[in-house]
C-alpha positions as CSV (number, residue, x, y, z in Angstrom):
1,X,-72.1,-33.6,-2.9
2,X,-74.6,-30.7,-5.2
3,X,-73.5,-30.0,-8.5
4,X,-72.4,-26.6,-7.5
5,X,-69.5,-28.1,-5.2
6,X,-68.4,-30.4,-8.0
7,X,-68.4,-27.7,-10.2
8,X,-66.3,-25.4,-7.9
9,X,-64.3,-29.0,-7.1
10,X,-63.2,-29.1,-10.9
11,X,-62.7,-25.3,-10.6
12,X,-60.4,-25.4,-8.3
13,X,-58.5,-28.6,-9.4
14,X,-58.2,-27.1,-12.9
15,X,-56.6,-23.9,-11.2
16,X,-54.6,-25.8,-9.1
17,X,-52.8,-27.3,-12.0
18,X,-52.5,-24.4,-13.7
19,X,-50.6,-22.7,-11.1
20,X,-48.1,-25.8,-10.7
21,X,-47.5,-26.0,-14.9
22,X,-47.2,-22.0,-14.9
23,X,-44.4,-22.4,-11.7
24,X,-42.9,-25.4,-13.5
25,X,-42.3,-23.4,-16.6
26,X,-40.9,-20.9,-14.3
27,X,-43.9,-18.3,-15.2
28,X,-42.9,-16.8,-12.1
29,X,-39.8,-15.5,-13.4
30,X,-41.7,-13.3,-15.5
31,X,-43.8,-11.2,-12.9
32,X,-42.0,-8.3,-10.9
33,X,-39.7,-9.1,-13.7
34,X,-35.5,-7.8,-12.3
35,X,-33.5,-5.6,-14.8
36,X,-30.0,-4.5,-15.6
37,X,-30.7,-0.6,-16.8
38,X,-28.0,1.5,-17.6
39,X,-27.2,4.3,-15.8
40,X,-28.9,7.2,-18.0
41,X,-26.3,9.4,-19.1
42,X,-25.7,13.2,-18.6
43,X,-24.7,16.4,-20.7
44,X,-21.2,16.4,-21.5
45,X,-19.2,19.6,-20.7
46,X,-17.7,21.8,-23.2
47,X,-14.0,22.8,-22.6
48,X,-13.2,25.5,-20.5
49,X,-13.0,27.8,-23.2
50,X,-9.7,29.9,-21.3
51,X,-7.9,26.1,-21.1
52,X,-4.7,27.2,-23.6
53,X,-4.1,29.9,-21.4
54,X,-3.2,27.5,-18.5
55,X,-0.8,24.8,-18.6
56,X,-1.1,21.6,-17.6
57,X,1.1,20.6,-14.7
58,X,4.5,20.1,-15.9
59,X,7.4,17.7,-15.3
60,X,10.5,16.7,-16.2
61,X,12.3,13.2,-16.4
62,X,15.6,12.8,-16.3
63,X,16.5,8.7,-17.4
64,X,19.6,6.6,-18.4
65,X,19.0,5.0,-21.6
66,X,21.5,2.2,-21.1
67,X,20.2,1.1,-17.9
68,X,17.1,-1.5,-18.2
69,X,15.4,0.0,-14.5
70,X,15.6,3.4,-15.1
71,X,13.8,3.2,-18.6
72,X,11.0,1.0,-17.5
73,X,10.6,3.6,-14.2
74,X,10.8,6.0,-16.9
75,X,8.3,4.5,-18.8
76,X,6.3,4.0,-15.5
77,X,6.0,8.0,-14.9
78,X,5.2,9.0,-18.3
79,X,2.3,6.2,-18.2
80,X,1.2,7.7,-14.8
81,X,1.4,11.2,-15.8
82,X,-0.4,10.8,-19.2
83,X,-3.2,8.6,-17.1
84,X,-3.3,12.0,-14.5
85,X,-3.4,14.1,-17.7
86,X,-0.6,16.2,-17.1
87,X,2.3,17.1,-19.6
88,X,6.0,16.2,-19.4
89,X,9.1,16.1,-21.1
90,X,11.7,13.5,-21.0
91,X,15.9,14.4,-21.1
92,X,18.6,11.6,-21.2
93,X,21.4,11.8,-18.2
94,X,23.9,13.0,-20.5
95,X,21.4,15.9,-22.1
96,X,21.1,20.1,-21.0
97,X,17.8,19.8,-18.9
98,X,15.9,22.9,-19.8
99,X,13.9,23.2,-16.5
100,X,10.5,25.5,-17.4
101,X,9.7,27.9,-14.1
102,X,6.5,26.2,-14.3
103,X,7.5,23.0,-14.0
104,X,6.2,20.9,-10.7
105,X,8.3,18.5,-10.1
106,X,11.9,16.6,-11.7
107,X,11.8,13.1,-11.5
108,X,15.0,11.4,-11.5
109,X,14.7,7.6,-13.1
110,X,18.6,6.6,-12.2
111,X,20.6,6.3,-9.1
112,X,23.6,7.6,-11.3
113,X,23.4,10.7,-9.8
114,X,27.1,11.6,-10.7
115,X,26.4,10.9,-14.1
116,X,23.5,13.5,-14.6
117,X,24.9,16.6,-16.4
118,X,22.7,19.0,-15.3
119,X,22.6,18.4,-11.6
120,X,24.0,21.3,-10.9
121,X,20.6,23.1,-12.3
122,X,18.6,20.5,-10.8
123,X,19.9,21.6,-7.2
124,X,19.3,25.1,-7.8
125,X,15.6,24.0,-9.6
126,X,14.8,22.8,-5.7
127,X,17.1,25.7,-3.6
128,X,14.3,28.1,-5.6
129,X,11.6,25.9,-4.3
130,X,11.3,22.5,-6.6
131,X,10.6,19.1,-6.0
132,X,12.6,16.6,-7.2
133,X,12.1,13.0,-6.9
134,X,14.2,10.2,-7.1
135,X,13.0,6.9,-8.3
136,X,15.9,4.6,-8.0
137,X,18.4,3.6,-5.2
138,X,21.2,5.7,-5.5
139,X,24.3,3.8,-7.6
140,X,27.7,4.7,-7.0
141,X,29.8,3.3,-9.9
142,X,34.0,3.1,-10.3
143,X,34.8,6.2,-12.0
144,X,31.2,8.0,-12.4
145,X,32.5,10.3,-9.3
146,X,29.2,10.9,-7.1
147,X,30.0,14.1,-4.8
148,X,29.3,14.7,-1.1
149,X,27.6,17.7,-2.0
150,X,25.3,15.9,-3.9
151,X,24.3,12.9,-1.6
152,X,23.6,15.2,1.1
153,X,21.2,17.3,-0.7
154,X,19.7,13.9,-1.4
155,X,19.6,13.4,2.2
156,X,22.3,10.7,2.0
157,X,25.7,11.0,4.8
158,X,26.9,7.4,3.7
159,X,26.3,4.9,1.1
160,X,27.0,0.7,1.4
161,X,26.8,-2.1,-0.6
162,X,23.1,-3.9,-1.9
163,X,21.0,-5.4,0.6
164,X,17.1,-7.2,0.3
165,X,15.0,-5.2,2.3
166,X,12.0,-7.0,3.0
167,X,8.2,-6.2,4.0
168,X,7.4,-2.3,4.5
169,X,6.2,0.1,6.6
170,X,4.7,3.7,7.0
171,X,6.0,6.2,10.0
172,X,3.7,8.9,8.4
173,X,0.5,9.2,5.5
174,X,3.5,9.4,2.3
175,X,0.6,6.5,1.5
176,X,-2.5,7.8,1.8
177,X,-4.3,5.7,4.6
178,X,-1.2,3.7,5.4
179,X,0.3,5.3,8.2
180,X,1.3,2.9,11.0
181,X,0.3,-0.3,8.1
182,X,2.8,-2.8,8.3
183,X,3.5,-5.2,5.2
184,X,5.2,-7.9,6.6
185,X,8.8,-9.9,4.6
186,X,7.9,-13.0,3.1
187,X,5.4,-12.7,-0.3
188,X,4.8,-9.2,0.3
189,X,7.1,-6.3,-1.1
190,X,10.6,-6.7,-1.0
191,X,13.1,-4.6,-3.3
192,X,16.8,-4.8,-3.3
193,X,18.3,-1.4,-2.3
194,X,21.4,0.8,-0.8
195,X,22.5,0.1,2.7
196,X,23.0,3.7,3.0
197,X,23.0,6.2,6.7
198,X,20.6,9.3,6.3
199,X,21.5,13.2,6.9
200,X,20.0,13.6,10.6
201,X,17.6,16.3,9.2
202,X,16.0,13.5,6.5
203,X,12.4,12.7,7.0
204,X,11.6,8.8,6.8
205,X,8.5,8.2,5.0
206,X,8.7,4.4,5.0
207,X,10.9,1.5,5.7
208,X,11.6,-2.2,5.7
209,X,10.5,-4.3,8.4
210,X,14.2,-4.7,9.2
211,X,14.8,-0.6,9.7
212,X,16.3,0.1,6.5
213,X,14.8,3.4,5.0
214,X,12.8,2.8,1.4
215,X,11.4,6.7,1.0
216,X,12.8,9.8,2.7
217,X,12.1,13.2,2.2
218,X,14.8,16.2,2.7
219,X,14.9,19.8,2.2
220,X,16.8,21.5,0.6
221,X,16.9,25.3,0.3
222,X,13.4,26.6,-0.1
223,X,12.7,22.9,-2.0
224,X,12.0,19.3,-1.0
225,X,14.0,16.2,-2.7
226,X,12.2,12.6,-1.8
227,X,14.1,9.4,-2.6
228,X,13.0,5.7,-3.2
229,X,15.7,3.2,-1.9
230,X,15.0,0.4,-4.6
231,X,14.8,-0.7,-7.6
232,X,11.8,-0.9,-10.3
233,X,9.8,-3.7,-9.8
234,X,8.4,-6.1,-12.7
235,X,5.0,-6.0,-11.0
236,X,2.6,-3.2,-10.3
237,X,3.2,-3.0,-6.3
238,X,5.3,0.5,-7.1
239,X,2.5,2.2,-8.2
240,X,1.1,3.7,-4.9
241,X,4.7,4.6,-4.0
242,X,5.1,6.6,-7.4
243,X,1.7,8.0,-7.1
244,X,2.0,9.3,-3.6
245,X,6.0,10.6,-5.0
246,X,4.3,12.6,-7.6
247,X,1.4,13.8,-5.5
248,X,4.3,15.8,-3.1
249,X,5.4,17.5,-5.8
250,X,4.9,21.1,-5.0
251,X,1.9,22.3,-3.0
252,X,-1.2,21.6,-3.9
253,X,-1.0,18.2,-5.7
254,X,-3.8,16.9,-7.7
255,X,-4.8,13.9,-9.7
256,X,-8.1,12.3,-11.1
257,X,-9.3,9.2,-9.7
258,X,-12.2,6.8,-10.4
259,X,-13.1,6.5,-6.3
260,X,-15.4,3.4,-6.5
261,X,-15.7,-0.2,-4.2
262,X,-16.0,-3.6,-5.8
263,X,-16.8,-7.0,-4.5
264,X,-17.1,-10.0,-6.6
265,X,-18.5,-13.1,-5.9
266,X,-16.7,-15.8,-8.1
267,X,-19.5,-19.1,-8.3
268,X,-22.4,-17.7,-6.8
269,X,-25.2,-18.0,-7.2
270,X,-24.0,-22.0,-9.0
271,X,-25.5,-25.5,-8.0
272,X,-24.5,-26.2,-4.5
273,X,-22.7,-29.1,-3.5
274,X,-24.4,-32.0,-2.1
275,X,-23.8,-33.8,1.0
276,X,-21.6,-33.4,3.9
277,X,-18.0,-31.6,4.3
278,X,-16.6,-33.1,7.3
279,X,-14.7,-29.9,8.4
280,X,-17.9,-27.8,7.9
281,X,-20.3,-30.7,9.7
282,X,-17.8,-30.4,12.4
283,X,-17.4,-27.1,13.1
284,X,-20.9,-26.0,12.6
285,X,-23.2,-29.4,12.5
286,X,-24.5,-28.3,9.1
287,X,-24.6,-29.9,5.9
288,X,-22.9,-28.0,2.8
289,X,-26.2,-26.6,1.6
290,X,-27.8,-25.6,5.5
291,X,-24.2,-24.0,5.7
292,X,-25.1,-22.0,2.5
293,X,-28.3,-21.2,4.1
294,X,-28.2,-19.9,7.5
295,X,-24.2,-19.4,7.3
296,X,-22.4,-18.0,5.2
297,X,-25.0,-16.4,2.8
298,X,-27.0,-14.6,6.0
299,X,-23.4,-13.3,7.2
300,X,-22.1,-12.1,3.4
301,X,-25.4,-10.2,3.6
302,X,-25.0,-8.6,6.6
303,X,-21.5,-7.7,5.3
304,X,-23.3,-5.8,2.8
305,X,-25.2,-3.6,5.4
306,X,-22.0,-3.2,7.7
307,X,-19.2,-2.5,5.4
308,X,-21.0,-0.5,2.3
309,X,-21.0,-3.7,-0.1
310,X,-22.7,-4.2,-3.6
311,X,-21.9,-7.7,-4.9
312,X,-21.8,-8.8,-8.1
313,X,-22.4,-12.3,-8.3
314,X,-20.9,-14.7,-10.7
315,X,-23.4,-17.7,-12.0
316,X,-22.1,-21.1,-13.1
317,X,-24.6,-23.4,-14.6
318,X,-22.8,-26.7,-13.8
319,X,-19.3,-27.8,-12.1
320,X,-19.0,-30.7,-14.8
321,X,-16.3,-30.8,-17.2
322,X,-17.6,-31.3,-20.8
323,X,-15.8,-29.4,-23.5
324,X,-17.6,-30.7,-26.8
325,X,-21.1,-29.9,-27.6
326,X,-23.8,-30.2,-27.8
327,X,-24.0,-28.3,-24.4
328,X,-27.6,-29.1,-22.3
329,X,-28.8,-28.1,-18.8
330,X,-27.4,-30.3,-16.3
331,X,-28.2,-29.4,-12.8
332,X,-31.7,-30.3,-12.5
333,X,-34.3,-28.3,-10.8
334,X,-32.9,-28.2,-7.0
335,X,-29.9,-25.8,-9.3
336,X,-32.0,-23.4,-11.0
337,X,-34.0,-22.8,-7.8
338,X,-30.7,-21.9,-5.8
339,X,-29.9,-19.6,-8.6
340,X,-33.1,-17.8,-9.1
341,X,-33.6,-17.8,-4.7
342,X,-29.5,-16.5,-4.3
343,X,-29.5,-14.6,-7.2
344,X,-33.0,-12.5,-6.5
345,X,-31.7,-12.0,-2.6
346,X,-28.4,-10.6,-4.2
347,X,-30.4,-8.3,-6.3
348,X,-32.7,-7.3,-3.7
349,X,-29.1,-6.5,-1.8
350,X,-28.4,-4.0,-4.5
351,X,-26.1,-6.2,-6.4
352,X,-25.5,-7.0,-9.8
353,X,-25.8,-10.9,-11.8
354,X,-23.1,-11.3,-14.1
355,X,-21.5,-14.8,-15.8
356,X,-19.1,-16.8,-14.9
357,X,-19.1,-19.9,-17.1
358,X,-21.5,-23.1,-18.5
359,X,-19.0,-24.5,-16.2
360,X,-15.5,-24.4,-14.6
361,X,-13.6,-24.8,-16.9
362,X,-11.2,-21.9,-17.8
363,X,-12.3,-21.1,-21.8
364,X,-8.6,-21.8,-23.1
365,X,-7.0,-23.9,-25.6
366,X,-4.2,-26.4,-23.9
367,X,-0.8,-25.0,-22.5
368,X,-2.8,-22.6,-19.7
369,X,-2.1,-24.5,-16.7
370,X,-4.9,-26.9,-16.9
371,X,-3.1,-30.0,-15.5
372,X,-2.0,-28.2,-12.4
373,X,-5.9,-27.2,-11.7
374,X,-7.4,-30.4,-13.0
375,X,-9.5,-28.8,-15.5
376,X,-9.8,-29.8,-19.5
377,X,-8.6,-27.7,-22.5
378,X,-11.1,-26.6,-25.4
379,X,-10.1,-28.0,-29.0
380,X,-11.6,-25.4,-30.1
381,X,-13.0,-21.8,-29.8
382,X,-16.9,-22.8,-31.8
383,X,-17.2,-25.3,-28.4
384,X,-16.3,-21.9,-26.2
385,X,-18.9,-20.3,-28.3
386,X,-21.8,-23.2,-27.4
387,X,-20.9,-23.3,-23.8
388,X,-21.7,-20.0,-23.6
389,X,-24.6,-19.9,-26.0
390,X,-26.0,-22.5,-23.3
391,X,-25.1,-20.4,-20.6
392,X,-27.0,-17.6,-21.7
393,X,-30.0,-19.4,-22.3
394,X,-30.0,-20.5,-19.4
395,X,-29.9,-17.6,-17.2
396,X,-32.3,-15.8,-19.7
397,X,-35.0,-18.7,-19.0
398,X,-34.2,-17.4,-15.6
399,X,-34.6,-13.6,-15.6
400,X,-35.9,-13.1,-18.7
401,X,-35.6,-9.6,-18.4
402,X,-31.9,-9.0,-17.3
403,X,-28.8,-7.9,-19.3
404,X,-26.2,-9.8,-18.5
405,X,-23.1,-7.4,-18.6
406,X,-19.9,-9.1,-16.4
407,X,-18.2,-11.7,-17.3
408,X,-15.1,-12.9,-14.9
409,X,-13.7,-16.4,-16.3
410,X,-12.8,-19.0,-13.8
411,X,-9.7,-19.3,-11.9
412,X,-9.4,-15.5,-13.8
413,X,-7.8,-18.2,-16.8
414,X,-8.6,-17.0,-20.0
415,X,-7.4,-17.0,-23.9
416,X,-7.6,-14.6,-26.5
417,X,-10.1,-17.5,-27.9
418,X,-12.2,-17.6,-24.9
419,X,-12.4,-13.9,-24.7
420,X,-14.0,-13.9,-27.9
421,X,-15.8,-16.6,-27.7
422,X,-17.7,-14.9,-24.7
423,X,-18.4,-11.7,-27.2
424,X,-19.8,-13.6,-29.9
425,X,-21.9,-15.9,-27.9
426,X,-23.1,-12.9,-25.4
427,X,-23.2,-9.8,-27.0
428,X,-24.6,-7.7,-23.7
429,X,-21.3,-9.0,-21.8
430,X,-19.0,-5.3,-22.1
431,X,-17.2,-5.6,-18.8
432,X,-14.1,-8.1,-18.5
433,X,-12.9,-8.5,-14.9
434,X,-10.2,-11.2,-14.1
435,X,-7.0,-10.1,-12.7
436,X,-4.8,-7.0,-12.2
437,X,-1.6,-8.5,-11.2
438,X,0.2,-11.7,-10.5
439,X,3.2,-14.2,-12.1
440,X,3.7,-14.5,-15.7
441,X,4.0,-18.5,-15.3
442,X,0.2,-18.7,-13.6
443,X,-0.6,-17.8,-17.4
444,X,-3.8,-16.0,-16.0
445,X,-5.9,-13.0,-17.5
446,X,-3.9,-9.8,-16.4
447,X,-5.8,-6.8,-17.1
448,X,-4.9,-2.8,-16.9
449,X,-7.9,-0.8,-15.7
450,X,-9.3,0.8,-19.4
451,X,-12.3,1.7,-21.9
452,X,-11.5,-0.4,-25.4
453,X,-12.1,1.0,-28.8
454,X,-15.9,-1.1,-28.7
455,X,-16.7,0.5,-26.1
456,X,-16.2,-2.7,-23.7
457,X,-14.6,-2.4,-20.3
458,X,-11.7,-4.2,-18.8
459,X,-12.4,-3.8,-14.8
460,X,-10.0,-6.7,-12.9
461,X,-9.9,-7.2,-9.3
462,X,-6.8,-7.0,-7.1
463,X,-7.3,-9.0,-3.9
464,X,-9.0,-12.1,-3.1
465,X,-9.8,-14.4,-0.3
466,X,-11.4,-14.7,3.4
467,X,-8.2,-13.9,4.6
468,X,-5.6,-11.6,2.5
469,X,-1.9,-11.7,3.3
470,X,0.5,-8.7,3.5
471,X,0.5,-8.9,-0.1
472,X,-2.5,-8.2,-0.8
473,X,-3.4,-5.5,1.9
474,X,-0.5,-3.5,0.5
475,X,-1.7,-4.1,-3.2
476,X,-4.8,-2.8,-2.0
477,X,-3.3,0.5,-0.5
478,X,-1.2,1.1,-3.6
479,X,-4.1,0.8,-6.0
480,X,-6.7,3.1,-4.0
481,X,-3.3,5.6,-3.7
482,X,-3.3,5.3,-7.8
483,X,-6.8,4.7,-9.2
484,X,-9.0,5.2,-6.2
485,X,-11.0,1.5,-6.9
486,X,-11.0,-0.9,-4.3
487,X,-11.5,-4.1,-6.3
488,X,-11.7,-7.6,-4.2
489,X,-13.7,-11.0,-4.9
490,X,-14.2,-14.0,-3.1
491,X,-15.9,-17.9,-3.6
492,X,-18.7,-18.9,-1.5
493,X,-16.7,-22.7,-0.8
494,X,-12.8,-21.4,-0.2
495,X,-13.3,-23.2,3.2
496,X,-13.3,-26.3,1.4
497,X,-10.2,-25.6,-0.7
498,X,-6.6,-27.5,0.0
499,X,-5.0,-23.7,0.5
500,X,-7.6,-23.6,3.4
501,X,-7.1,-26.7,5.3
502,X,-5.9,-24.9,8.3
503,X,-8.5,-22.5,8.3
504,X,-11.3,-23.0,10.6
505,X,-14.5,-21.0,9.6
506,X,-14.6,-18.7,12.4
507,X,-10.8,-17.8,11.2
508,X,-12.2,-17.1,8.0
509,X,-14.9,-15.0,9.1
510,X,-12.6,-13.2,11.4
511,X,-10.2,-12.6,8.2
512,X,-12.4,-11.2,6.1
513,X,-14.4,-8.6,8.7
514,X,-11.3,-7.7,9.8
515,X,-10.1,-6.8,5.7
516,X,-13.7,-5.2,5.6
517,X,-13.5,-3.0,8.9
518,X,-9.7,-2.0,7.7
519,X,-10.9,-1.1,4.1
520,X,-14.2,1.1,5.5
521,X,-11.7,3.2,8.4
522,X,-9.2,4.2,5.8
523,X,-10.9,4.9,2.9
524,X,-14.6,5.0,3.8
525,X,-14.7,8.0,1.1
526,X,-15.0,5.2,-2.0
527,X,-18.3,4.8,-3.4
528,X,-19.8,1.0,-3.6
529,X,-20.8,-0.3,-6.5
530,X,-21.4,-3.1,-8.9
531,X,-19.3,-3.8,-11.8
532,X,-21.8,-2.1,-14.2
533,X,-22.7,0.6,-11.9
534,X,-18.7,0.9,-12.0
535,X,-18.5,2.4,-15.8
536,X,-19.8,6.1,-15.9
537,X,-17.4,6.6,-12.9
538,X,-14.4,5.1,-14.9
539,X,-15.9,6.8,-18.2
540,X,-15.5,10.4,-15.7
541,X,-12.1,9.0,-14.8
542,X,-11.0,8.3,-18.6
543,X,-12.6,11.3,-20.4
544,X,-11.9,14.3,-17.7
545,X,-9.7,16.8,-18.6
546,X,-8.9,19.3,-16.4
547,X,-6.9,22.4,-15.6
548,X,-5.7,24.1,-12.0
549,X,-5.1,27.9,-11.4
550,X,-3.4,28.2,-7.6
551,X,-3.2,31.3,-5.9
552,X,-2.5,32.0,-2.4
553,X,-5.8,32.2,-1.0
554,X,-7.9,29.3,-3.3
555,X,-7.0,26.9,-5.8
556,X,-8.8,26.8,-8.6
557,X,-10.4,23.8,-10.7
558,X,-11.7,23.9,-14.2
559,X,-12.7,20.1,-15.4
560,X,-14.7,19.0,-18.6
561,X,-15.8,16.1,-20.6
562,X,-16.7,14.4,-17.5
563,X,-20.9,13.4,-17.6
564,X,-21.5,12.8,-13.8
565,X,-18.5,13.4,-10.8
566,X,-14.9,14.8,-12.0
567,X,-12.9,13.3,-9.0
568,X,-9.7,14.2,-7.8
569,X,-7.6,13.5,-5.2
570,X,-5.7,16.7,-3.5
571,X,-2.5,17.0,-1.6
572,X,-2.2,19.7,0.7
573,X,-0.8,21.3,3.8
574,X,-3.1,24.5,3.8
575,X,-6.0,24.1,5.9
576,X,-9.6,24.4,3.9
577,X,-11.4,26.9,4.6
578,X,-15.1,26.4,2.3
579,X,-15.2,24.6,-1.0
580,X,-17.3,26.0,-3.5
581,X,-19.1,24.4,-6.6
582,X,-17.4,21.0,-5.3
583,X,-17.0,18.7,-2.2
584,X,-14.0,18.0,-0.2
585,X,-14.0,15.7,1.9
586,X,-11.1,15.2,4.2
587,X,-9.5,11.3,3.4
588,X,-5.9,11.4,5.3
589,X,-3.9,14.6,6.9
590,X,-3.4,16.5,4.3
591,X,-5.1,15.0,1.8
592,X,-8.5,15.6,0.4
593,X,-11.2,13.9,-2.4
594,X,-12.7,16.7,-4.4
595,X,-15.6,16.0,-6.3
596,X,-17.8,18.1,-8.4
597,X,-20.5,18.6,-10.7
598,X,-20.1,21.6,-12.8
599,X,-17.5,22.8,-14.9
600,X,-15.3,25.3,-12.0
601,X,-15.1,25.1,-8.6
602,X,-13.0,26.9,-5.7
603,X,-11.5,25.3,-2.8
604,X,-10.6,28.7,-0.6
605,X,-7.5,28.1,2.6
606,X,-7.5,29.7,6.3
């Protein structure tokens, strides 16, 4: 061999070994280096400057203050109605109603109807053209005398004793979307309400899955009354019934919403387990990581394309269960290569990398439920604090360049310690998303949708799983008929879970495409995004104020504060004719998302 192959021999070599140091020290992190950039913000309206010459949409509530239901569903409407920035005032039973002529709708938070002292003006608010709802089963009482008269303008020929009416479903779009749905008995939505017989000329909106009418609508002189056959429940499953009460008041209903898609993916990208699963191996001849592989993560992709998904992916670091410092990577390098491989194809899907935990074990001190999950209580929050410190140096040696904004805790468990442990140890995190809804004794992380003082968001997700039950679906409906989000997460191994031992994977696949194909058909008009991608729509949603001006051939929309898309859903039985300055898309009969821009717009009617 010449000395001028040795040479370029030795060159070579030396080059060689620098390229495997430089991809051992993950050097290759660094080039076409992935970000996290905010969404650049726009001008801010100033208010329309003729808004204190138009009122705001106006209602009154009429409550019993010695009856535990009717002043939580009265607290229920004025929460709603100061979320859809509109104006109200609140009378007790016993009180003179002063009824405004402007007002759009009375809502009626107690079945005592004989009790209401001002029903006879009520009944002549709607003969003149009102709505009035009622929020409660009517409630016949020894010696409160409830007149004829009265029940039938409520729709009502005949009144029996309590009965559970189970499951629920929609004979027309009361719900937008839900027409023909069916929630079946069981978990799903049960209320206890009035075995009562309807006026032949009522309307039935929705009923049990045993017949019994839940929500009627009946006119009455030039008016409309619509009733709710039930009681107010402790959980949040009556919101999309209230929201879809208030949005028949009058004609022309309108209401801000946020109008966004979520998908979460709890433990992904996180080390994947080694080995064999027998009930994978047997049903697809694939070991737990080729199932990963070519399985499940080729198919959740192609959900992505199909359905109009952006995932944001939750990282774990390692599945062991130390809770005392010091805190060190674990995993070893087969880990950080599924993380950087998974978490750069999620990113390349449009998706979003947020945290999920050094491990998985909830960040809460003991009494959380750990022994029923078989995780380990924190002593203490500075051990929260490391975990995390470790986290986050981890997944910065990984994408050096990326905020890291989401954090979701696992199994959505998660103490006031933990939740500032996660702050203090990653300052970037701003958006909290664990739970919306669920039972007081799981002791999880149950979260309203809102902007905190720090500017921090809390963004939780309402349905879960492969497969959601009745439960779910109907959660689903009733929050996209409130908020307009669409918030759902699941975890790349739920086949291997004990709730999911008689689930094959092909049911699960079926499950969840199904839940996909129902979600894009019904409401195909909600924007996907990632959790972070998520906050100038719910900053539009929190700041907008608005104000309407209705006239027989357009209505009118005047909306400020809002820095990208005021959104609004619209009730309506006029036909559109042209919208101008805005969108509106058609979402239901009748009903319409209206999006816009500028500071006016016009929707005109045939």
């Amino acid at each position: 061999m010449n000395k001028r192959n040795i040479v370029l021999l030795f060159v070579f070599a030396a080059l060689l070994g620098c390229f495997f140091q430089y991809t051992r020290l993950d050097g290759f992190l660094h080039l076409g280096a992935v970000q996290n950039q905010r969404t650049a913000e726009q001008t801010e309206q100033a208010p329309w400057q003729d808004a204190d010459t138009i009122e705001r949409d106006h209602y009154v509530i009429v409550y019993d203050p010695t009856d535990v239901p009717s002043m939580y569903s009265r607290h229920n409407v004025e929460r709603m109605l100061t979320e859809q920035k509109k104006s109200f005032e609140s009378y007790a039973f016993y009180d003179a109603v002063n009824i405004p002529e402007t007002t759009r709708g009375i809502i009626v938070t107690t079945g005592r109807l004989g009790m209401v002292a001002s029903m006879e003006n009520v009944l002549d608010y709607v003969r003149n053209g009102g709505t009035v709802l009622l929020t409660q089963h009517v409630d016949p009482r020894e010696g409160e005398p409830m007149g004829s008269d009265v029940l039938q303008a409520f729709g009502i020929a005949g009144v029996g004793g309590d009965v559970e009416a189970p499951g629920v479903q929609f004979l027309t779009n009361f719900v937008i979307g839900a027409k023909g749905q069916k929630f079946e008995k069981g978990s799903v939505y049960s209320t206890t309400a009035k075995d009562i017989t309807l006026t032949p000329d009522s309307e039935v909106e929705a009923e049990s899955v045993t017949g019994l009418p839940l929500v009627w609508g009946h006119a009455y002189g030039d008016g409309k009354i619509y009733a709710y056959n039930g009681v107010e429940r402790d959980d949040k499953t009556n919101e999309g019934f209230l929201a879809a009460m208030i949005a028949h008041c009058g004609t022309e209903a309108i209401y801000p919403v946020v109008g966004v898609k979520l998908f979460f993916i709890d433990d992904f990208p996180a080390p994947t387990p080694e080995g064999d699963f027998s009930k994978i191996y047997d049903e697809t001849g694939l070991s737990t990581a080729d199932f990963y592989r070519q399985e499940w993560w080729p198919w959740m992709f192609d959900n992505a394309k199909r359905f109009g998904i952006k995932y944001t992916g939750l990282i774990i670091e390692t599945y062991g269960d130390q809770v005392h410092g010091p805190f060190h990577e674990l995993s070893g390098r087969s880990a950080r290569d599924n993380v950087v491989i998974y978490g750069r194809e999620l990113l390349k899907a449009g998706g979003e990398l947020g945290l999920h935990g050094y491990n998985h074990q909830s960040l809460a001190v003991a009494g959380y439920n750990q022994d029923k999950l078989g995780y380990v209580p924190w002593d203490n929050e500075q051990d929260m604090i490391e975990a995390m410190q470790e986290l986050h140096r981890y997944v910065k040696s990984l994408y050096p360049d990326y905020e890291f904004r989401v954090y979701v805790p696992p199994s959505d468990i998660l103490s006031p310690e933990g939740y500032d442990a996660v702050k203090q140890a990653v300052p970037t995190v701003n958006i909290m998303a664990s739970l919306y809804d669920g039972l007081p004794s799981e002791k999880a992380f149950y979260q309203d949708y809102k902007r905190n003082a720090d500017g921090s968001y809390e963004i939780p997700r309402i349905s879960s799983g492969y497969v959601p039950d009745s439960f779910m679906r109907w959660s689903v409906y009733s929050l996209i008929n409130h908020l307009g989000i669409f918030s759902h997460f699941v975890h790349p191994d739920e086949m291997f879970y004990e709730e999911s031992k008689d689930k094959s994977w092909a049911d699960m696949k079926t499950g969840l495409t199904a839940f996909l194909d129902e979600m894009e058909t019904h409401f195909p008009w909600l924007t996907p995004v990632t959790a972070s991608e998520s906050t100038p729509y719910f900053d539009d949603f929190f700041d907008v104020d608005y104000r309407v001006v209705r006239q027989p051939e357009f209505l009118e929309i005047h909306a400020w504060n809002h820095r990208g898309e005021a959104r609004f859903l619209l009730r309506s039985d006029k036909m559109l004719d042209r919208a101008e300055n805005c969108t509106a898309d058609v979402v239901d009969d009748g009903a319409y998302l209206v999006r816009m821009t500028g500071d006016s717009a016009r929707l005109y009617w045939r």
